[in-house]
PAMARPA-435193 format. One record per residue (C-alpha): residue number from 1; residue in three letters; x, y, z. Coordinates in pm, whole numbers. Example, Ala and Ser with C-alpha at 12.3 -4.5 7.8 and 13.67 -1.06 7.14 Angstrom:
PAMARPA-435193
REC    n  res       X       Y       Z
REC    1  ALA    1230    -450     780
REC    2  SER    1367    -106     714
END
This chain:
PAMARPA-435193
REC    n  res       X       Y       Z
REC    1  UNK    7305   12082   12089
REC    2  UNK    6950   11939   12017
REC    3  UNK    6984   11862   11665
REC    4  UNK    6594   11810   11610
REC    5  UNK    6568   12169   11583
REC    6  UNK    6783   12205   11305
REC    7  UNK    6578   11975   11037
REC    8  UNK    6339   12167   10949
REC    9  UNK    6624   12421   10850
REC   10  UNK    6799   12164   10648
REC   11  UNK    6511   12046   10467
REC   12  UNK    6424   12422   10352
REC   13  UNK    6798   12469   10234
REC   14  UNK    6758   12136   10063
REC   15  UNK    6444   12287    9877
REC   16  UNK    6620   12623    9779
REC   17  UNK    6953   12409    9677
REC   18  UNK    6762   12154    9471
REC   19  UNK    6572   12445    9262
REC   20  UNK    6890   12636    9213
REC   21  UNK    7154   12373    9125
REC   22  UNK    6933   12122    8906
REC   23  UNK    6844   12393    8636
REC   24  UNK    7214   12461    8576
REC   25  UNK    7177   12047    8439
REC   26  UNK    6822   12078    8266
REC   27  UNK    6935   12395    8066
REC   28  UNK    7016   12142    7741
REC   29  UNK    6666   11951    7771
REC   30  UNK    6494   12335    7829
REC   31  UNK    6707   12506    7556
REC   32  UNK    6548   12151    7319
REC   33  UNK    6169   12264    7462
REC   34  UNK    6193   12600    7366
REC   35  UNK    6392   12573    7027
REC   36  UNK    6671   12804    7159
REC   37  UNK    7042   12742    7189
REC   38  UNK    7163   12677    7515
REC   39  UNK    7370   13014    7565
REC   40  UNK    7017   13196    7496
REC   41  UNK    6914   12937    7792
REC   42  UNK    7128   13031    7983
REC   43  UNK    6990   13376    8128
REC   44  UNK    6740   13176    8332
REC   45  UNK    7083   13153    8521
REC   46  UNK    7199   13547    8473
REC   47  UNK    6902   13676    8607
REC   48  UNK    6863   13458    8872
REC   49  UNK    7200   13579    9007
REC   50  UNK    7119   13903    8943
REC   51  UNK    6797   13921    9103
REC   52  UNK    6918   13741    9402
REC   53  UNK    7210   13974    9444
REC   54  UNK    6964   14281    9440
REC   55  UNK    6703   14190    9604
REC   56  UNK    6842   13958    9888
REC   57  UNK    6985   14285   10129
REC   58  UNK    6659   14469    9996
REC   59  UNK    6401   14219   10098
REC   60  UNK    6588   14199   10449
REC   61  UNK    6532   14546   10519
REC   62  UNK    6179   14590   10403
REC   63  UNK    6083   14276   10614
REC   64  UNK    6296   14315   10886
REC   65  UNK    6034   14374   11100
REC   66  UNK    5729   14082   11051
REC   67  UNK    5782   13754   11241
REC   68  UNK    6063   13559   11051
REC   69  UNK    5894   13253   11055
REC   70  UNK    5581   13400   10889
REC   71  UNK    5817   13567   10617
REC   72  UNK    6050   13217   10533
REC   73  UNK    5757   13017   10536
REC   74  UNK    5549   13226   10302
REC   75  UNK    5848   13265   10074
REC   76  UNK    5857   12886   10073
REC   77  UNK    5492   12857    9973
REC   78  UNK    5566   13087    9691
REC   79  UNK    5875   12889    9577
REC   80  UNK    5666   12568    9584
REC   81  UNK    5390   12729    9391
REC   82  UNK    5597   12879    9139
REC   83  UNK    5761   12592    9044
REC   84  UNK    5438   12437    8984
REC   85  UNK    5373   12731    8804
REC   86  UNK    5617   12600    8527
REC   87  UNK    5369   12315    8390
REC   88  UNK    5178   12646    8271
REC   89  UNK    5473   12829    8082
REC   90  UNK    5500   12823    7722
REC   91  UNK    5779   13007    7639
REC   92  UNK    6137   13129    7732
REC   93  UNK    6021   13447    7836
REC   94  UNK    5788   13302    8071
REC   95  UNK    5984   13060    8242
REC   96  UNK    6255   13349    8262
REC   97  UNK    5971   13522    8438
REC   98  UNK    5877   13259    8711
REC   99  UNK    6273   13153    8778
REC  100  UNK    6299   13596    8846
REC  101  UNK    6010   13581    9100
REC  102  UNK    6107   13206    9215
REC  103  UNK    6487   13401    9284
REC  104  UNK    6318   13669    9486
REC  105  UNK    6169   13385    9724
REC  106  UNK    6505   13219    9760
REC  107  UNK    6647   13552    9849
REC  108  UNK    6442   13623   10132
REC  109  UNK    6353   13298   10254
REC  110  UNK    6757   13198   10283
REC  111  UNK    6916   13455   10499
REC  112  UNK    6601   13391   10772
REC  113  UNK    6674   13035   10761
REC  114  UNK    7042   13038   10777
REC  115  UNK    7061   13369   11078
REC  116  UNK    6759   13161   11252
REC  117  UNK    6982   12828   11220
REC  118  UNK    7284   13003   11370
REC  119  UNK    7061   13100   11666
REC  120  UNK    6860   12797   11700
REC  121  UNK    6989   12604   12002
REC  122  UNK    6914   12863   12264
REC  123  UNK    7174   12887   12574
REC  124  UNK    7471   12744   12356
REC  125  UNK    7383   13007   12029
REC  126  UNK    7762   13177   12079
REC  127  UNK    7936   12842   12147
REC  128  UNK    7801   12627   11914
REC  129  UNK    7702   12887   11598
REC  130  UNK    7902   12745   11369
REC  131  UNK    7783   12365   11377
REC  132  UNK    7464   12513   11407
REC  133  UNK    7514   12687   11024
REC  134  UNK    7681   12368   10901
REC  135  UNK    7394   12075   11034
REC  136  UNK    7163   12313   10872
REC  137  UNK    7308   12369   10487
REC  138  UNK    7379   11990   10485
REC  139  UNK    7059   12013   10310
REC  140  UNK    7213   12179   10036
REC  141  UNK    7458   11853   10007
REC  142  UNK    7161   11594   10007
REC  143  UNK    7023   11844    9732
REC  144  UNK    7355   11846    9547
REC  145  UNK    7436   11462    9617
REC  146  UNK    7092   11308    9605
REC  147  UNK    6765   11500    9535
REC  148  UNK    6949   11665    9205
REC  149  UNK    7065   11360    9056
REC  150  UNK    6750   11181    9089
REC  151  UNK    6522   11525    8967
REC  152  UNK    6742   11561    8713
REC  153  UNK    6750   11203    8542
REC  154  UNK    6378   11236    8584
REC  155  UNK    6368   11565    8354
REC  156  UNK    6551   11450    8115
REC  157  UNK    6402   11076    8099
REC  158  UNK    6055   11219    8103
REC  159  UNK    5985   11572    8086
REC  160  UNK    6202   11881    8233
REC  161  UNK    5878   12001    8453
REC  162  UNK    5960   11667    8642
REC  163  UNK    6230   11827    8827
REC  164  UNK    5990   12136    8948
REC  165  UNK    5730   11893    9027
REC  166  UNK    6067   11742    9305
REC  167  UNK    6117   12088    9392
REC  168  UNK    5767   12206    9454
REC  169  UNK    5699   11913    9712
REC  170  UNK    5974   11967    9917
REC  171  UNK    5914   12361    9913
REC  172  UNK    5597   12303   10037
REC  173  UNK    5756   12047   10329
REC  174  UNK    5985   12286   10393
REC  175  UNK    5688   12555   10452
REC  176  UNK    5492   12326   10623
REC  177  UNK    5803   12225   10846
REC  178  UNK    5875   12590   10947
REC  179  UNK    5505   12635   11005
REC  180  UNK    5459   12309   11287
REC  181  UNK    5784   12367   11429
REC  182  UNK    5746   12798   11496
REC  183  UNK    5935   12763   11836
REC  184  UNK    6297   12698   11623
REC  185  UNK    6260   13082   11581
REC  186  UNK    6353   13323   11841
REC  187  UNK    6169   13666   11886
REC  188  UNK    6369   13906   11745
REC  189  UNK    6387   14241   11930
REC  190  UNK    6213   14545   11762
REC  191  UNK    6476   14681   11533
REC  192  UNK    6372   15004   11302
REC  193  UNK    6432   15033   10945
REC  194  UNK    6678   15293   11011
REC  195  UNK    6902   15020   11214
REC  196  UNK    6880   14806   10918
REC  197  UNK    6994   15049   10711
REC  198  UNK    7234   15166   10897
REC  199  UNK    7430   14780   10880
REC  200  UNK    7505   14847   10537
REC  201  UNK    7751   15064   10593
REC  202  UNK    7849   14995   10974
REC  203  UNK    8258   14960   10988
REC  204  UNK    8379   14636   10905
REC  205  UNK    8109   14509   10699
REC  206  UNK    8338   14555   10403
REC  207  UNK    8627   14334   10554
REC  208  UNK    8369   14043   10617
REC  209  UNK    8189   14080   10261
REC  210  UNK    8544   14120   10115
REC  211  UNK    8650   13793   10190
REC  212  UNK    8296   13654   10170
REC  213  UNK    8354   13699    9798
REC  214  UNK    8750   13567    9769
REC  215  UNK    8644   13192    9800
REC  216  UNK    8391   13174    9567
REC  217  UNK    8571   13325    9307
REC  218  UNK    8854   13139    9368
REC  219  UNK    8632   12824    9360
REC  220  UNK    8372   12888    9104
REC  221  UNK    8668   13001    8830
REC  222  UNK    8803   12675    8835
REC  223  UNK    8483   12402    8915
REC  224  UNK    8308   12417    8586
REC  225  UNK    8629   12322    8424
REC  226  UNK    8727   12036    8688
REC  227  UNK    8565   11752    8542
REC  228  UNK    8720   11889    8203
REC  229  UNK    9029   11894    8343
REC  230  UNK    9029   11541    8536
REC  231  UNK    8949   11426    8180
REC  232  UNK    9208   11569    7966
REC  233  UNK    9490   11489    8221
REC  234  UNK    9352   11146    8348
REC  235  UNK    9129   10957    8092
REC  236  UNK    8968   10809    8404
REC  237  UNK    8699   10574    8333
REC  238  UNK    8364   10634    8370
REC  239  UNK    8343   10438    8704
REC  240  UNK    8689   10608    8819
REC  241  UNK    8513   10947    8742
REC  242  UNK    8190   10867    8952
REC  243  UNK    8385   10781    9200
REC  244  UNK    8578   11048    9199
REC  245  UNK    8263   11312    9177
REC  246  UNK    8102   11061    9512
REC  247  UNK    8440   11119    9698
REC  248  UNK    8449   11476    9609
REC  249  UNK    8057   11559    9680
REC  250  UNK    8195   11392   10077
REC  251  UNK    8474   11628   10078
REC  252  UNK    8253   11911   10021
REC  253  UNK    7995   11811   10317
REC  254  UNK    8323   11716   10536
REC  255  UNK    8495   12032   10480
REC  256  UNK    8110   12226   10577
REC  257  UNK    8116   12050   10908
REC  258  UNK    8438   12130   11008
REC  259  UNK    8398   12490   10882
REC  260  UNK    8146   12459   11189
REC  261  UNK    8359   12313   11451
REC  262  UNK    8690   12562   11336
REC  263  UNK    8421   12895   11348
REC  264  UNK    8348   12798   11738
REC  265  UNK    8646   12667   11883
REC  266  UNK    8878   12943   11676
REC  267  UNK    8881   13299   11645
REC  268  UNK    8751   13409   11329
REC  269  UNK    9092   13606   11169
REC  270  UNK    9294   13329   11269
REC  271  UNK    9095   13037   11128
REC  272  UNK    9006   13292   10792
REC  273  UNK    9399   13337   10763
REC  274  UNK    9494   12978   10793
REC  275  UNK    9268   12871   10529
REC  276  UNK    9275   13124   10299
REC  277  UNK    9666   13070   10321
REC  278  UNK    9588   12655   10280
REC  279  UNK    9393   12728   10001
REC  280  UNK    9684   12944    9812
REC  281  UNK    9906   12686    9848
REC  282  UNK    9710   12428    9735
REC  283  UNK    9570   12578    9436
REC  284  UNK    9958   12661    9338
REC  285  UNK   10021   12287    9429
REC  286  UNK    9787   12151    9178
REC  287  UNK    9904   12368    8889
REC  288  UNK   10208   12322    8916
REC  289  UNK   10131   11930    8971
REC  290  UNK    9944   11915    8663
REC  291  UNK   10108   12171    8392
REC  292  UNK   10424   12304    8523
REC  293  UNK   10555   11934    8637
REC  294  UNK   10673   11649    8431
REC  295  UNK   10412   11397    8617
REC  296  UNK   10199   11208    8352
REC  297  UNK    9809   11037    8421
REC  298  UNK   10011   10804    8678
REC  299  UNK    9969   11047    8923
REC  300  UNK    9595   11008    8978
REC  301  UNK    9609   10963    9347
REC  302  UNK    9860   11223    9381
REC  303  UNK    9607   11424    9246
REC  304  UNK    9302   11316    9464
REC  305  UNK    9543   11379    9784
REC  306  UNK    9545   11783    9643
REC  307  UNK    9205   11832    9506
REC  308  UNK    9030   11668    9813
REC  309  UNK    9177   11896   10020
REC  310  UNK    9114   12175    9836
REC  311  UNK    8767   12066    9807
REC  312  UNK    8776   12065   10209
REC  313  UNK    8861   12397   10238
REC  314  UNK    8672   12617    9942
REC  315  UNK    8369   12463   10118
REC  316  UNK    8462   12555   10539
REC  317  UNK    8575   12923   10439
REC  318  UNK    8187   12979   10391
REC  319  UNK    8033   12836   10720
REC  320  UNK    8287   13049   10898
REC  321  UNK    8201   13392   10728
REC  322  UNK    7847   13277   10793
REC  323  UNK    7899   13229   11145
REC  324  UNK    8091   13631   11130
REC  325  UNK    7829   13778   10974
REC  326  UNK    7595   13671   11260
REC  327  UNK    7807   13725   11524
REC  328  UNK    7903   14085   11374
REC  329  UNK    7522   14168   11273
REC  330  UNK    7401   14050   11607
REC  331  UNK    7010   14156   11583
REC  332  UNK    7000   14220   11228
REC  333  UNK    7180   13918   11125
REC  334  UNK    6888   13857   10875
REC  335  UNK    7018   14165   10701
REC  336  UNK    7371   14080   10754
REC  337  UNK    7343   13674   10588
REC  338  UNK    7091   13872   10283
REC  339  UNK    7422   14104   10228
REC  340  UNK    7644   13813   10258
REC  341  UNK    7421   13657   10049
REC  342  UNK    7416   13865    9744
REC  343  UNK    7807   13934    9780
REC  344  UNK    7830   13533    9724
REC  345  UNK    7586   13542    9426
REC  346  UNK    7777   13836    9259
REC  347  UNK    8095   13619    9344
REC  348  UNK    8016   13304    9156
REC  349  UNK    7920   13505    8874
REC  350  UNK    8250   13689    8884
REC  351  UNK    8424   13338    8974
REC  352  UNK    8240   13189    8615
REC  353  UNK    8335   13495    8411
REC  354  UNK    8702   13472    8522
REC  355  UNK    8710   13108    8442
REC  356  UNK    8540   13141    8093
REC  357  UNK    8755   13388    8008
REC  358  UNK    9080   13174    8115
REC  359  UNK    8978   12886    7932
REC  360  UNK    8852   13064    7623
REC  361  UNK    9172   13267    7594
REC  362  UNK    9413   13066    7800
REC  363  UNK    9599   12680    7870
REC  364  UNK    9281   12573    8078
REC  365  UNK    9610   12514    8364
REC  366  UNK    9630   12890    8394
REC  367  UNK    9285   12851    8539
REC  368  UNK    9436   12696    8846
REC  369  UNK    9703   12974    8858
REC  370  UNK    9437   13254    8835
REC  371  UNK    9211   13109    9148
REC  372  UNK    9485   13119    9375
REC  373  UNK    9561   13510    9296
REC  374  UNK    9223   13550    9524
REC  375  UNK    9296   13353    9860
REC  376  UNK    9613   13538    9845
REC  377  UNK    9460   13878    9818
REC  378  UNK    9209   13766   10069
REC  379  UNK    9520   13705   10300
REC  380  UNK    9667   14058   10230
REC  381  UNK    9337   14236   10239
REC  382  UNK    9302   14081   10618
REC  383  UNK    9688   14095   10721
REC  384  UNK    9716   14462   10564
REC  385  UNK    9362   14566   10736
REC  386  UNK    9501   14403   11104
REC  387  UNK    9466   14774   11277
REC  388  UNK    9103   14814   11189
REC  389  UNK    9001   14430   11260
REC  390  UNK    8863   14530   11610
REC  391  UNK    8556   14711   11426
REC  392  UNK    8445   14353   11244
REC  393  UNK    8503   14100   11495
END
């Protein structure tokens, strides 16, 4: 596998990443800017989601047929303008505005880059698919572990347009990037819009976008509430809880890799089943390690040897579905990621609304309890759906 070809892929990821996962941090310093509460912030996030889950499939199938690289590199451009764009804005409404329009750019540019990825290293494309995926979104983890943190402090030290200024410059590397190196991209055969279409509803999409959206809900119900909970249970310092979010940011990249390595040395059901199955049990381990138990904070590294793992697997279940949906969508796999894409988006916001509610209404333990209800299901849907599973892959 030449792994040249896959940088400029992870360096686009890393742009997308960095503009969606700092503003989640900056809504406080934004919410100060604009004289607003931070709930009324907050829809920059809503529609985001929403706009991305819309538009993503839509996008796919309108420009299905121009030359991928011209279409992810111009959606790049656009994401690096636009968030230069934001030194202009002067109010909520227009920064709402921009992150819409900089969510329609993500949307399209994404599923290119991530079907392209998957399809990279010609001659070994069905062997090695799945490391192919997970070289390319490490880029989201140097977003998430690096570029973030640093954008971030710089908003909030200086001035919240900081951060766009980050994610502007590597937008425009990214675009630049795809633009230099147009050979990554294969040349898709002509596909009409009436093929495209016609994926939508092809049998077995549903099985793969059904447990598509299992892990992040199971994940994103209970990972705004982790530090929360490490802190109520634990007390850890504040060194013992860097540490702890370093260790856990590695877990997260370890368990994308080997996401990879499982989606081309496995079959697909069996690898799904195993970790969806994993992931039950450990998300019944941990409650009942941390509320239905007698264990007090002593049991910090009993805890790290559950959430790790857990961490490990709510992150390879992803590369693997990834690596399905190209496999499955063969041609069109820019259509197929864009739907697996927006099933994802509508997932974490599902995921977030279940955990809200739980810890609104709830011991914040039952939130553990309530995530593992959806690997579970995800493990019926596929067991229960075993006659049909030739039509999906």
């Amino acid at each position: 596998m030449k792994m040249i070809r896959l940088i400029p892929y992870a360096v686009s990821t890393m742009s997308i990443a960095t503009e969606s996962l700092m503003i989640a941090t900056l809504l406080p310093s934004i919410a100060q800017y604009f004289h607003v509460s931070v709930s009324v912030a907050g829809q920059l996030l809503t529609y985001f989601a929403l706009t991305s889950a819309v538009c993503a499939p839509i996008m796919a199938v309108i420009l299905g047929s121009f030359p991928r690289r011209h279409v992810a590199a111009l959606a790049l451009l656009g994401l690096s303008l636009l968030s230069a764009l934001t030194f202009l804005v002067s109010s909520l409404e227009q920064l709402l505005v921009v992150r819409v329009l900089i969510a329609l750019c993500t949307c399209t540019a994404q599923p290119i880059i991530l079907s392209s990825a998957a399809r990279a290293n010609r001659g070994v494309a069905e062997i090695a698919r799945g490391r192919s995926l997970s070289y390319a979104t490490l880029g989201f983890f140097l977003a998430l572990t690096v570029v973030v943190p640093i954008s971030v402090w710089a908003g909030a030290n200086v001035n919240w347009r900081v951060s766009y200024a980050v994610c502007s410059v590597l937008a425009a590397l990214s675009a630049l990037l795809l633009a230099i190196f147009s050979d990554i991209f294969e040349v898709s055969q002509s596909v009409s819009l009436g093929e495209r279409i016609r994926l939508l509803v092809r049998p077995g999409m549903i099985n793969i976008l059904f447990i598509s959206a299992v892990t992040p809900i199971c994940y994103w119900s209970v990972y705004p509430f982790l530090v929360d909970i490490v802190k109520r249970k634990f007390a850890p310092s504040r060194g013992e809880l860097l540490a702890f979010l370093f260790f856990y940011g590695i877990s997260s990249v370890s368990g994308n890799l080997i996401g990879g390595h499982l989606a081309d040395r496995f079959n697909f059901r069996v690898s799904v089943i195993a970790l969806l199955s994993l992931l039950f049990v450990l998300c019944s381990a941990l409650y009942i390690f941390l509320y239905a138990s007698s264990l007090e904070s002593s049991s910090w590294s009993g805890f790290l040897l559950l959430i790790f793992p857990w961490c490990i697997v709510t992150w390879a279940l992803p590369v693997i579905q990834q690596a399905r949906m190209v496999s499955f969508s063969g041609e069109l796999s820019t259509v197929g990621m864009a739907l697996n894409q927006s099933t994802v988006q509508l997932a974490i916001a599902c995921g977030a609304a279940v955990g809200s509610y739980v810890y609104d209404t709830q011991n914040v333990g039952q939130i553990l309890l309530v995530s593992a209800a959806f690997p579970a299901l995800g493990v019926l849907w596929m067991v229960g759906r075993q006659r049909t599973w030739g039509a999906d892959i």
